[in-house]
C-alpha positions as CSV (number, residue, x, y, z in Angstrom):
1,X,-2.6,103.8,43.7
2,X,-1.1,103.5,47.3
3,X,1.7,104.4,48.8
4,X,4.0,102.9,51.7
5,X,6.6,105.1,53.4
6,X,9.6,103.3,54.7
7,X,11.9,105.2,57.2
8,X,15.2,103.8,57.6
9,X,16.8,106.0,59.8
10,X,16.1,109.5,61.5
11,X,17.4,112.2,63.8
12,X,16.3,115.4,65.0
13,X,17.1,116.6,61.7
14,X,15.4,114.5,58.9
15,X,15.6,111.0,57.9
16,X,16.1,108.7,55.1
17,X,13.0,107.4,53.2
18,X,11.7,104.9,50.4
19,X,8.5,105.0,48.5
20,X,7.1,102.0,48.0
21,X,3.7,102.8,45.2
22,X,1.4,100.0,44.7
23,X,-1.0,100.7,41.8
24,X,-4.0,97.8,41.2
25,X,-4.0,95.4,38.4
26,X,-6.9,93.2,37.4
27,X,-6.2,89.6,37.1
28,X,-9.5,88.4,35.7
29,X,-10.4,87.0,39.4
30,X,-9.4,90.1,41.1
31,X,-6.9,92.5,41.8
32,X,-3.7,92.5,42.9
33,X,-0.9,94.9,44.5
34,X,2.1,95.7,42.4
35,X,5.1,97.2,44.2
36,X,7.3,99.6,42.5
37,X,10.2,100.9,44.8
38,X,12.0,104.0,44.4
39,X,14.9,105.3,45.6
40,X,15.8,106.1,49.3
41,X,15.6,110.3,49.6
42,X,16.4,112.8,52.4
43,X,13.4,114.5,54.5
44,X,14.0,117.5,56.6
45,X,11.3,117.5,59.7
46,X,12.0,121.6,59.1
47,X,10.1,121.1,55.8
48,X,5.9,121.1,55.8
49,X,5.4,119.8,52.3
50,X,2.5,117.5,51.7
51,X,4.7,114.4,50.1
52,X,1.9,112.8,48.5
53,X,1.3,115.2,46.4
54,X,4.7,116.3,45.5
55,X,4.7,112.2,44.7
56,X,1.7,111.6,42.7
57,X,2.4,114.7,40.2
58,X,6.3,114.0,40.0
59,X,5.8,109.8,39.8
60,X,2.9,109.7,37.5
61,X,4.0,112.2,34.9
62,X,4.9,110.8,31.7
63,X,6.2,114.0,29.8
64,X,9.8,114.3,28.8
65,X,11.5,117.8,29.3
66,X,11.8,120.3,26.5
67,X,15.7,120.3,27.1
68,X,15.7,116.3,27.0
69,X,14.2,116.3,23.6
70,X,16.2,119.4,22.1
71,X,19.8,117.6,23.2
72,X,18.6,114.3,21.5
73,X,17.2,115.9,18.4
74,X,20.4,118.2,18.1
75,X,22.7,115.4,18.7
76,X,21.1,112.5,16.6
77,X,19.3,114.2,14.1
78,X,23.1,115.8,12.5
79,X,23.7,112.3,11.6
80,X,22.1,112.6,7.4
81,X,21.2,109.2,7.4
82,X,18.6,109.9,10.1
83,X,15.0,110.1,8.9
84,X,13.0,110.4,12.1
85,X,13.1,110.1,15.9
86,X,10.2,108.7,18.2
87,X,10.7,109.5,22.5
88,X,7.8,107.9,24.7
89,X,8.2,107.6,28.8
90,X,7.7,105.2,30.7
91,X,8.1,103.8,34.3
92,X,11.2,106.9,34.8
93,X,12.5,105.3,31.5
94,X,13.1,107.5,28.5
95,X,12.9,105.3,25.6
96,X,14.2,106.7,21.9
97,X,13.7,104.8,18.5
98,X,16.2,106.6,15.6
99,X,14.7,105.5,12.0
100,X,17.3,104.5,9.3
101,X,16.7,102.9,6.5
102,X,19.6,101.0,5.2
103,X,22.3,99.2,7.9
104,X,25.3,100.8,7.6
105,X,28.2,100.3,10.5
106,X,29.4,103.8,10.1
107,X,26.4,105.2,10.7
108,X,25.1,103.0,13.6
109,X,28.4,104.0,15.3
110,X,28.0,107.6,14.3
111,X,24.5,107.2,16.3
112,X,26.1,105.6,19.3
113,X,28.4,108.1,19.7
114,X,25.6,111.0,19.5
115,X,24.0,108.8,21.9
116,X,26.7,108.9,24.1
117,X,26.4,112.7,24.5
118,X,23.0,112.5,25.3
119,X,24.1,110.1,28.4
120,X,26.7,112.8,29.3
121,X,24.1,115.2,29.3
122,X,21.7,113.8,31.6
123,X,23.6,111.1,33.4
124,X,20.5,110.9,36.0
125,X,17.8,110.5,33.3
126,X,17.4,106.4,32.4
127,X,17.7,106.3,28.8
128,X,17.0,103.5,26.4
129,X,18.1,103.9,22.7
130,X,17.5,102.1,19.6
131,X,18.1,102.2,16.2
132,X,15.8,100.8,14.1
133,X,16.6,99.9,10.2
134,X,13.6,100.5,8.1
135,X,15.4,98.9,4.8
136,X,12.6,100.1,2.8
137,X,9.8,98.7,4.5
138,X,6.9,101.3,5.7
139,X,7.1,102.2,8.9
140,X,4.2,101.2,10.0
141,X,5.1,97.5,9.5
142,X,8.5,98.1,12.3
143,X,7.2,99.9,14.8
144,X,3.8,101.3,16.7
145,X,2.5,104.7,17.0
146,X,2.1,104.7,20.7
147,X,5.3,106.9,20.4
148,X,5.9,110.4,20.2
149,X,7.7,112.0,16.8
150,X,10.4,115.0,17.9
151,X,12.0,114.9,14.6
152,X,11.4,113.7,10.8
153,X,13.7,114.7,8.3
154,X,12.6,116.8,5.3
């Protein structure tokens, strides 16, 4: 993976940055370059910090925080009509997959309002939800197992 700096402006102070990461994909007749940008952040020149490795370990990690995952659980999970919950991370993008088996309104909107909280929580956090209606079929048949299970009813 490489990784472009982009200054847009400075001072004797610090300056304002973007990271531009390009990791290598194989297309069969090569590779190619593809360019993820992040946000613009502040620099101090006072600060000695080596930023690629402050990048690497922050940009690459995959893990979702122990408070993340106890908010969701404690929020959805009160809901009876949920049977599990599955996280997985990816690209800064916290995905979550609530199991129910039958499609009921009340309940959907019960979930979207828990939901909701979860937002208010962590308003900086990108989070995707879904609810996904089993309606008696095994699980197996709705959704993969790349995911992570944080909760499954008793």
């Amino acid at each position: 993976m490489a990784t472009q700096f982009t200054k847009f402006n400075s001072s004797d102070r610090g300056g304002l940055f973007a990271v531009y990461l390009f990791q290598s994909q194989s297309t069969g007749i090569g590779e190619k370059l593809l360019p993820r940008r992040f946000e613009p952040f502040s620099v101090s020149h006072t600060l000695n910090i080596k930023w690629r490795a402050v990048l690497s370990s922050n940009l690459e990690s995959e893990t979702i925080s122990t408070e993340l995952r106890t908010a969701i659980i404690s929020e959805i999970a009160t809901i009876k009509s949920v049977e599990q919950i599955f996280v997985k991370q990816k690209n800064r993008v916290v995905t979550i997959w609530t199991i129910i088996n039958e499609d009921e309104r009340q309940v959907r909107r019960n979930i979207y309002e828990k939901e909701e909280n979860v937002f208010d929580i962590f308003p900086k956090i990108k989070l995707d939800f879904n609810v996904v209606i089993r309606d008696n079929r095994p699980l197996e048949e709705i959704i993969s197992f790349d995911r992570e299970p944080i909760y499954k009813r008793d």
